[in-house]
C-alpha positions as CSV (number, residue, x, y, z in Angstrom):
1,X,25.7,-24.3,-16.8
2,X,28.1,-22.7,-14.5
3,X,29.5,-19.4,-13.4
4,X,31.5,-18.0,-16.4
5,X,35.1,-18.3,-15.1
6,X,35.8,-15.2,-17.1
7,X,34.3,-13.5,-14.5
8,X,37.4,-12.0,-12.4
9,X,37.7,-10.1,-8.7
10,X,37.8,-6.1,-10.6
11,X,34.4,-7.1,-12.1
12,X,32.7,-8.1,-8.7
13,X,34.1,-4.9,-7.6
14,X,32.1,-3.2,-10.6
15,X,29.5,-4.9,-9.5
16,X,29.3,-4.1,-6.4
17,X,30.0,-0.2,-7.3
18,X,26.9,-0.6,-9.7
19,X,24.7,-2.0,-6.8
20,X,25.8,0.6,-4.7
21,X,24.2,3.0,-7.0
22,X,21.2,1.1,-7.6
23,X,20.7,-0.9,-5.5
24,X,19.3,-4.9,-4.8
25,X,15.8,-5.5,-6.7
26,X,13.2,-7.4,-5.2
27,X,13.3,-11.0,-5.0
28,X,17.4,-11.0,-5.3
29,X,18.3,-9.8,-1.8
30,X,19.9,-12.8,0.1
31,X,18.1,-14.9,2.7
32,X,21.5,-17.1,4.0
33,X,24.8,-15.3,2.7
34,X,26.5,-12.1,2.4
35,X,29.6,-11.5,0.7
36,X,31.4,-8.4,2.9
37,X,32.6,-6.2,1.4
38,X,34.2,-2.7,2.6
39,X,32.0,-3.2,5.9
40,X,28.5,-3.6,3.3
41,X,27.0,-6.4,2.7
42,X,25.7,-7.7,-0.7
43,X,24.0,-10.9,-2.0
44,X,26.2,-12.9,-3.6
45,X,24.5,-14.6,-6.5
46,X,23.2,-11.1,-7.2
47,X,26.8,-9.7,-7.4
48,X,27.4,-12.7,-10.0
49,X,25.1,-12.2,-12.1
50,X,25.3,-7.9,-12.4
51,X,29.3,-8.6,-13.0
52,X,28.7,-10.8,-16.2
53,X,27.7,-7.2,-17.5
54,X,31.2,-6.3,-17.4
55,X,32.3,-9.6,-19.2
56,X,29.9,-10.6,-21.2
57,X,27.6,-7.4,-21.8
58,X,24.6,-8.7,-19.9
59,X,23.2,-9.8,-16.6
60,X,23.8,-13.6,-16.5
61,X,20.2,-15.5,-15.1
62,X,20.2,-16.9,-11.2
63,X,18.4,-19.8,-13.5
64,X,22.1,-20.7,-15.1
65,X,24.2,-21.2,-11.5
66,X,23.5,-22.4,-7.8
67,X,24.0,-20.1,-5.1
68,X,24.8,-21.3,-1.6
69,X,28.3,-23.3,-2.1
70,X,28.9,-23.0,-5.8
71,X,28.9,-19.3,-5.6
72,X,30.7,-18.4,-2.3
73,X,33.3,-21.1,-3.3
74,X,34.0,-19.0,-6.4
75,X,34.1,-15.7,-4.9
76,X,36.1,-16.7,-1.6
77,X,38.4,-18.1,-4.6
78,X,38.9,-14.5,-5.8
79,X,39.7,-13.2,-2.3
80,X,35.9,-12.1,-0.8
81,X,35.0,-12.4,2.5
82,X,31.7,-14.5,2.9
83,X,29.6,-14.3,5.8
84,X,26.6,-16.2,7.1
85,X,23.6,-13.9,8.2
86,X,22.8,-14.2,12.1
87,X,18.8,-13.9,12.5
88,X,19.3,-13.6,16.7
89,X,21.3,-10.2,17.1
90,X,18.4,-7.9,17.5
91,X,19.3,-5.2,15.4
92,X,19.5,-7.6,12.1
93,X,16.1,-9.5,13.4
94,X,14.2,-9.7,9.5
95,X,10.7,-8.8,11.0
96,X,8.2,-10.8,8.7
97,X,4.8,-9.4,7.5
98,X,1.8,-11.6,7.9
99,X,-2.1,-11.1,6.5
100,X,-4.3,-13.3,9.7
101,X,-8.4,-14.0,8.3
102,X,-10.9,-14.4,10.1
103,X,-14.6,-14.8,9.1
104,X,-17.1,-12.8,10.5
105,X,-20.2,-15.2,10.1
106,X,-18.6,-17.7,12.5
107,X,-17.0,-14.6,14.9
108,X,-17.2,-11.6,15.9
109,X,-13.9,-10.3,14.5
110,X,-14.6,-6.2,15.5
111,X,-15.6,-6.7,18.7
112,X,-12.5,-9.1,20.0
113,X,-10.1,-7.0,18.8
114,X,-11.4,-3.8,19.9
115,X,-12.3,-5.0,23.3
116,X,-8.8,-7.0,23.9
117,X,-5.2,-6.0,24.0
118,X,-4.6,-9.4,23.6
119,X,-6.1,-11.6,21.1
120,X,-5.0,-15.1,20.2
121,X,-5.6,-16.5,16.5
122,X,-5.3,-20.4,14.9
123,X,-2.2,-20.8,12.4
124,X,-4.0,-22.9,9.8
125,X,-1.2,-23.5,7.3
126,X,1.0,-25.3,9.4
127,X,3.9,-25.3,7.1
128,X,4.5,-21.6,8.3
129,X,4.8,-22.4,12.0
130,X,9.1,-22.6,11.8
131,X,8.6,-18.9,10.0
132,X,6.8,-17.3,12.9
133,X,9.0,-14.9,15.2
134,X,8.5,-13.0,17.9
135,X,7.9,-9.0,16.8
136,X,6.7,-10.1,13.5
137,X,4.1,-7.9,12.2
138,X,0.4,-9.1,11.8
139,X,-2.8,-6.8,9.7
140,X,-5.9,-8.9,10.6
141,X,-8.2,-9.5,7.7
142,X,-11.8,-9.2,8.3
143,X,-13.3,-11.6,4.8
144,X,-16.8,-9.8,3.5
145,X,-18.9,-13.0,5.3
146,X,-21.3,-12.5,2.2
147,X,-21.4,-8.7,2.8
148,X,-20.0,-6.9,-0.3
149,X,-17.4,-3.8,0.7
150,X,-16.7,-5.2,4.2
151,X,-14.1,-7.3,3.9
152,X,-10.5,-5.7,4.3
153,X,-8.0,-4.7,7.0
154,X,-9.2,-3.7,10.1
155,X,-6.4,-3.9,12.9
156,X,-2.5,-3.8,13.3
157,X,-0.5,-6.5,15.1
158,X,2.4,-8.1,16.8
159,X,3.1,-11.6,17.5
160,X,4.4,-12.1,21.4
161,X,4.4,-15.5,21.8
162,X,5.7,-18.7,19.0
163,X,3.0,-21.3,18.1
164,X,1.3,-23.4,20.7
165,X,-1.8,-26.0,20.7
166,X,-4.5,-24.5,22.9
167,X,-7.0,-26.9,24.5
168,X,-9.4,-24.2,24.4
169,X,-10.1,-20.8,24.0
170,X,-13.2,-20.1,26.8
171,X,-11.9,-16.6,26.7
172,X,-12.9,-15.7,23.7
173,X,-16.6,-17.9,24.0
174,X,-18.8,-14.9,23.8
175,X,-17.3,-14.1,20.6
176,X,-18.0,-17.4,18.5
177,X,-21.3,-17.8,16.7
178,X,-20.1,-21.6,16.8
179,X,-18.3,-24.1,19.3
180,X,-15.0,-24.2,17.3
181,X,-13.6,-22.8,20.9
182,X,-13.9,-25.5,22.7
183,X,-11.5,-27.8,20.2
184,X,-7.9,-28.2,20.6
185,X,-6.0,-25.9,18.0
186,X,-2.7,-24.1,16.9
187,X,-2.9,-20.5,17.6
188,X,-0.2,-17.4,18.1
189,X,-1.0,-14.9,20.3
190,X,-0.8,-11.3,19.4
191,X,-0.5,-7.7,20.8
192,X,-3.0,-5.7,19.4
193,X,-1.7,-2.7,18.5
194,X,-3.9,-0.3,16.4
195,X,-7.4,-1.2,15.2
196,X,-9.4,0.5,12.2
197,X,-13.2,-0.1,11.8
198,X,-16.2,0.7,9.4
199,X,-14.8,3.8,7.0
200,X,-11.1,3.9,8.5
201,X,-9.9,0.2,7.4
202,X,-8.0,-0.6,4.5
203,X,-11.3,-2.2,2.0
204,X,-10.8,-5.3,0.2
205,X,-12.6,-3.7,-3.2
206,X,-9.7,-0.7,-2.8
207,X,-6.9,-3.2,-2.9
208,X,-8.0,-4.5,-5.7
209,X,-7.2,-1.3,-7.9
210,X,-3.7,-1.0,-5.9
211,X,-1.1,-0.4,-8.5
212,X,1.0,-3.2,-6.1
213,X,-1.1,-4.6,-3.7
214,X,-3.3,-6.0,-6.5
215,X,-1.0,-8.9,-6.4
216,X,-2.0,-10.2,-2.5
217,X,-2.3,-13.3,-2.7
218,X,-5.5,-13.5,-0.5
219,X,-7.2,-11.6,-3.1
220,X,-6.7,-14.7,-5.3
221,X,-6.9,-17.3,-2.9
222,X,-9.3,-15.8,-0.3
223,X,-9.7,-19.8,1.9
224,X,-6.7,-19.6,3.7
225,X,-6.0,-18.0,7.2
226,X,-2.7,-17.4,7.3
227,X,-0.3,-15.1,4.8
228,X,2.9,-14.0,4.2
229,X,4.0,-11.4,2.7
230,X,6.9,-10.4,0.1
231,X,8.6,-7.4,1.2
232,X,7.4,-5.6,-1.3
233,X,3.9,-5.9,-0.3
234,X,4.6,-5.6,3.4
235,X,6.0,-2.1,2.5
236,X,3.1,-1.0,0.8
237,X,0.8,-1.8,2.9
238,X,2.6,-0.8,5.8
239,X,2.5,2.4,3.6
240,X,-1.2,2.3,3.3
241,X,-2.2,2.2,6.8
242,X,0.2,4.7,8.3
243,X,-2.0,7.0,5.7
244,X,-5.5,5.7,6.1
245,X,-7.7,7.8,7.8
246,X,-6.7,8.2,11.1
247,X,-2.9,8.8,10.6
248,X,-3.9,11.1,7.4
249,X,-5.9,13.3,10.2
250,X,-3.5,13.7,12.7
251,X,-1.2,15.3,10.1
252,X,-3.8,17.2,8.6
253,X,-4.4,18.5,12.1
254,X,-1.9,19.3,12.9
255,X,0.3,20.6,9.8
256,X,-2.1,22.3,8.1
257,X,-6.0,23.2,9.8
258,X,-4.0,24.5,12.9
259,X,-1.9,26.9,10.7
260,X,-5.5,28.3,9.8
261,X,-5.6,30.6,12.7
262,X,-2.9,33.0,11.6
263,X,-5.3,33.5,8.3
264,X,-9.1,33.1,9.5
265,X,-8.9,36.9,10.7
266,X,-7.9,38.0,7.8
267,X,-8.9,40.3,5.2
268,X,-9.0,37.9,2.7
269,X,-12.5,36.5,1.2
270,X,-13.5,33.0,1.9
271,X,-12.7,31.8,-1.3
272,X,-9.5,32.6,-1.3
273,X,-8.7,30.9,2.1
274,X,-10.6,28.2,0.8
275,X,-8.0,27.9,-1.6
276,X,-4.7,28.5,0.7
277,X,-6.0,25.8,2.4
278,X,-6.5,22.9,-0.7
279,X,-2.8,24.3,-1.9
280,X,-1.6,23.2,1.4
281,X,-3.6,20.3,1.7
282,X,-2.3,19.4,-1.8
283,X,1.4,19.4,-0.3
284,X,0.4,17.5,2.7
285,X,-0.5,14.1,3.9
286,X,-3.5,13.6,1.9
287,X,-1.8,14.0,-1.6
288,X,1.1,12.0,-0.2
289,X,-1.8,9.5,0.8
290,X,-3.2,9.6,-2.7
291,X,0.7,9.0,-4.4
292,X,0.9,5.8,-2.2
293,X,-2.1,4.8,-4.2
294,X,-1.9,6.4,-7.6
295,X,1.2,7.6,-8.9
296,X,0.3,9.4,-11.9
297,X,-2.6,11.5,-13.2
298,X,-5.8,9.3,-13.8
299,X,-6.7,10.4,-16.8
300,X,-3.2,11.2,-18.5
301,X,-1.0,9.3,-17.1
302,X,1.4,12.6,-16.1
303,X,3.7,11.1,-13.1
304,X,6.1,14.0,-12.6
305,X,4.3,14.3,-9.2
306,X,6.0,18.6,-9.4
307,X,2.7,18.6,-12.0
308,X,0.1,16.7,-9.9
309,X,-2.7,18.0,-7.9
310,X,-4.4,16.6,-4.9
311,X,-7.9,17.2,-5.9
312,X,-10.6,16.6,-3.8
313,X,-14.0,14.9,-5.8
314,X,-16.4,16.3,-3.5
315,X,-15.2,20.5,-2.6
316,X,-13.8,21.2,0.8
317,X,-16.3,23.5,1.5
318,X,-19.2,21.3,1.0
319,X,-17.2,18.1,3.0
320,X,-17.5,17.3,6.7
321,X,-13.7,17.2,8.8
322,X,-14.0,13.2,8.0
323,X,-14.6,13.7,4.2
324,X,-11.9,16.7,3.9
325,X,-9.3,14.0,4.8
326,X,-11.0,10.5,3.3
327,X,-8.4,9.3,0.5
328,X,-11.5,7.9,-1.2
329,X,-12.4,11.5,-1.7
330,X,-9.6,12.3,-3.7
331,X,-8.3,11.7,-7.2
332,X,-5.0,13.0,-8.7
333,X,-4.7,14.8,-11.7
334,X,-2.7,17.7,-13.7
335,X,-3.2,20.9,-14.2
336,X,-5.7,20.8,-16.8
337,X,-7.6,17.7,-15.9
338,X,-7.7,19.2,-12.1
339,X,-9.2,22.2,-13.5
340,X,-11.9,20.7,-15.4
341,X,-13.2,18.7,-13.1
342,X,-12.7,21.2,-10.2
343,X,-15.1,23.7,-11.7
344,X,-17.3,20.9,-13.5
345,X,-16.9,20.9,-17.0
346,X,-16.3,16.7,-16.5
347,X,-17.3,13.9,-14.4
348,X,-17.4,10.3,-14.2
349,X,-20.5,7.8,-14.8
350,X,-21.4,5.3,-11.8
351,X,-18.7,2.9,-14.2
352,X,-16.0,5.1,-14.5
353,X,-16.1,6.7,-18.1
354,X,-15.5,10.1,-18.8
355,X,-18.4,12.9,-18.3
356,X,-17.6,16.1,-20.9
357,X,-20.0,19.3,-20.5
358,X,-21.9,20.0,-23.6
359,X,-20.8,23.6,-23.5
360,X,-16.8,22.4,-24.7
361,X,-16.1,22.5,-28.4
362,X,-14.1,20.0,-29.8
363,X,-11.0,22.3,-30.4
364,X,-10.9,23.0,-26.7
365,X,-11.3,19.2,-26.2
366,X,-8.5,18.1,-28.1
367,X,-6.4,21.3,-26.4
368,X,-7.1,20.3,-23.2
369,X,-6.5,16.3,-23.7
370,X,-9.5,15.4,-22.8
371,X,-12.1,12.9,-25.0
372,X,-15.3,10.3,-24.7
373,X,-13.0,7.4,-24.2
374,X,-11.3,8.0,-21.0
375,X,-12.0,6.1,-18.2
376,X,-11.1,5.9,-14.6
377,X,-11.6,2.8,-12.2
378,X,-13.0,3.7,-8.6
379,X,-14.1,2.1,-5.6
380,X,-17.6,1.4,-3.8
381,X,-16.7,5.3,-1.7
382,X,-15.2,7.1,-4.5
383,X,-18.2,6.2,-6.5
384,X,-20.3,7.8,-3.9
385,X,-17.7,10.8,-3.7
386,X,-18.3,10.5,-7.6
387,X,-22.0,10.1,-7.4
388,X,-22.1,13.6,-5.5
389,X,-19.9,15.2,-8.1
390,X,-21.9,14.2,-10.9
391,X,-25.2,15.5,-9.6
392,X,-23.9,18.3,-8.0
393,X,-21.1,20.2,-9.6
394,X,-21.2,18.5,-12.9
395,X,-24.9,18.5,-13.5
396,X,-25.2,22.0,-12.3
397,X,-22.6,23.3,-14.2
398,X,-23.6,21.9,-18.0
399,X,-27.4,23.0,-17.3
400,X,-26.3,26.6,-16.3
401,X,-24.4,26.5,-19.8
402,X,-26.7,25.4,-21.3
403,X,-29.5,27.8,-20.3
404,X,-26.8,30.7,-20.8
């Protein structure tokens, strides 16, 4: 096959005008060529195949034509200006994403990273060593070494120097549980630049309920060390860790608990501070933490995020500062569903499925959308988030209705 010839220069303008609007998906962004266009740039074989629409009435597949010279031939042909990307002008460097693993039962991952600004680690697939650049960005993956929960990301990096054989790596000797540091290997050194241990990293089991980063690669293929990422992962879990925890806290702290001075004096009664302060917390960082996670409700599926409420599994009032702001301790819902499980009329079981007070008739049931079949997935803390719902708020709540 070839490029349809039918395809003319006003319907790779259309094209572009339709990728302005929309613009380039995934996986169709250029790597080599750009064709200029009205000082933008756009991947060519992309443009091709969106301006078949205006031809043909469909995209036309990347499958059906090459890209490289068949396709800027053709479009130079109809008067566009190709250019070749430059990857050394430093304001178009293409920073790669990269997932490093390390396994704790042969070193002591934590401490080297916490104790060194910088840290140097082996590049075991060797057919990445012409993709490593300086800047790129590096999460270092501490594997679960046999102990269930642990494994996940734990620090924030950047590469500062290219591949190079080290002869050895005495420096790091205390931190080896074997003599690997005395061979000869290929290793990239690395800046480290924020590190996240015990509840504040990102937790392998976690990841594996992510909406997109479900689809990590070492979550499939957990032998290898090194990892790169699509853009579409880096994003999100670029996304993730600027939110985990720490970050989450800082903006809590200072967006939202520090306006509570200008209402603690108040007249008002505690329970109605209490909730000023889960309104604002539900417009703040840690619903914006939860959305990077979840986009929709959990038990609905309601994604207009205008009807979707940060709610927190165990209360504010009975959480500690860390708890108030732990993702884990959050689920999002809607109005109803929020409701429900805010004042304990539902819970979870320790696999998920739905919880329903005995004191809800089955017209109110089907009212408020709600039935024995749901089920949520959680991880190993929101079951323990969970767990404390269930025994305290739910359980509480159906025997006081029923004694009443």
């Amino acid at each position: 096959m070839a490029i349809p010839k039918s395809i003319n220069k006003e319907h790779i303008i259309q094209a572009i005008q339709k990728i302005d609007r929309e613009g380039v998906p995934d996986r169709r962004e250029s790597t080599r060529f750009n064709l200029s266009y009205e000082n933008k740039n756009y991947p060519p074989k992309y443009v091709i195949s969106i301006a078949n629409i205006f031809v043909n009435g469909k995209e036309y597949a990347p499958s059906l034509f090459s890209g490289g010279d068949e396709t800027n031939r053709f479009l130079e042909g109809l008067g566009f200006r190709i250019i070749e990307n430059k990857l050394v002008e430093d304001s178009e460097i293409y920073i790669n994403t990269w997932i490093f693993q390390g396994n704790p039962r042969v070193f002591d991952i934590d401490n080297y990273v916490k104790n060194h600004k910088f840290i140097w680690w082996s590049l075991k697939q060797k057919h990445f060593i012409d993709k490593i650049q300086l800047n790129d960005e590096v999460y270092l993956w501490r594997s679960d070494g046999g102990k269930r929960g642990t494994g996940g990301v734990i620090a924030k990096c950047k590469i500062v120097s290219l591949p190079l054989q080290r002869e050895d790596d005495s420096g790091a000797k205390d931190y080896w549980y074997t003599d690997d540091w005395a061979y000869s290997y290929l290793a990239i050194k690395l800046e480290v630049l924020e590190v996240k241990l015990e509840d504040e990293f990102i937790n392998r089991l976690s990841l594996l309920e992510h909406p997109v980063l479900k689809e990590l690669l070492i979550l499939r293929l957990r032998q290898q060390t090194n990892y790169l990422l699509s853009k579409k992962h880096a994003i999100e879990l670029q996304r993730l860790w600027k939110f985990k925890n720490g970050s989450i806290r800082n903006e809590l702290t200072a967006n939202v608990v520090s306006d509570m001075g200008s209402f603690l004096n108040s007249e008002m009664t505690e329970t109605e501070k209490e909730q000023v302060i889960k309104s604002r917390i539900g417009h703040s960082a840690f619903k914006k933490a939860l959305l990077s996670i979840d986009k929709k409700c959990r038990l609905c599926s309601v994604s207009d995020e205008r009807f979707l409420i940060a709610s927190h599994i165990k209360p504010w009032s009975e959480s500690s500062n860390q708890e108030r702001l732990d993702v884990n301790n959050g689920l999002l819902l809607c109005p109803n569903h929020d409701s429900l499980f805010d004042k304990g009329y539902i819970s979870f079981d320790e696999y998920g499925i739905i919880l329903i007070s005995a004191s809800l008739g089955e017209t109110t049931k089907v009212f408020l959308n709600i039935n024995e079949t749901m089920k949520i997935t959680m991880n190993e803390s929101q079951q323990k988030y969970i767990h404390w719902h269930r025994e305290n708020l739910f359980s509480s709540k159906s025997c006081l209705e029923e004694e009443v």
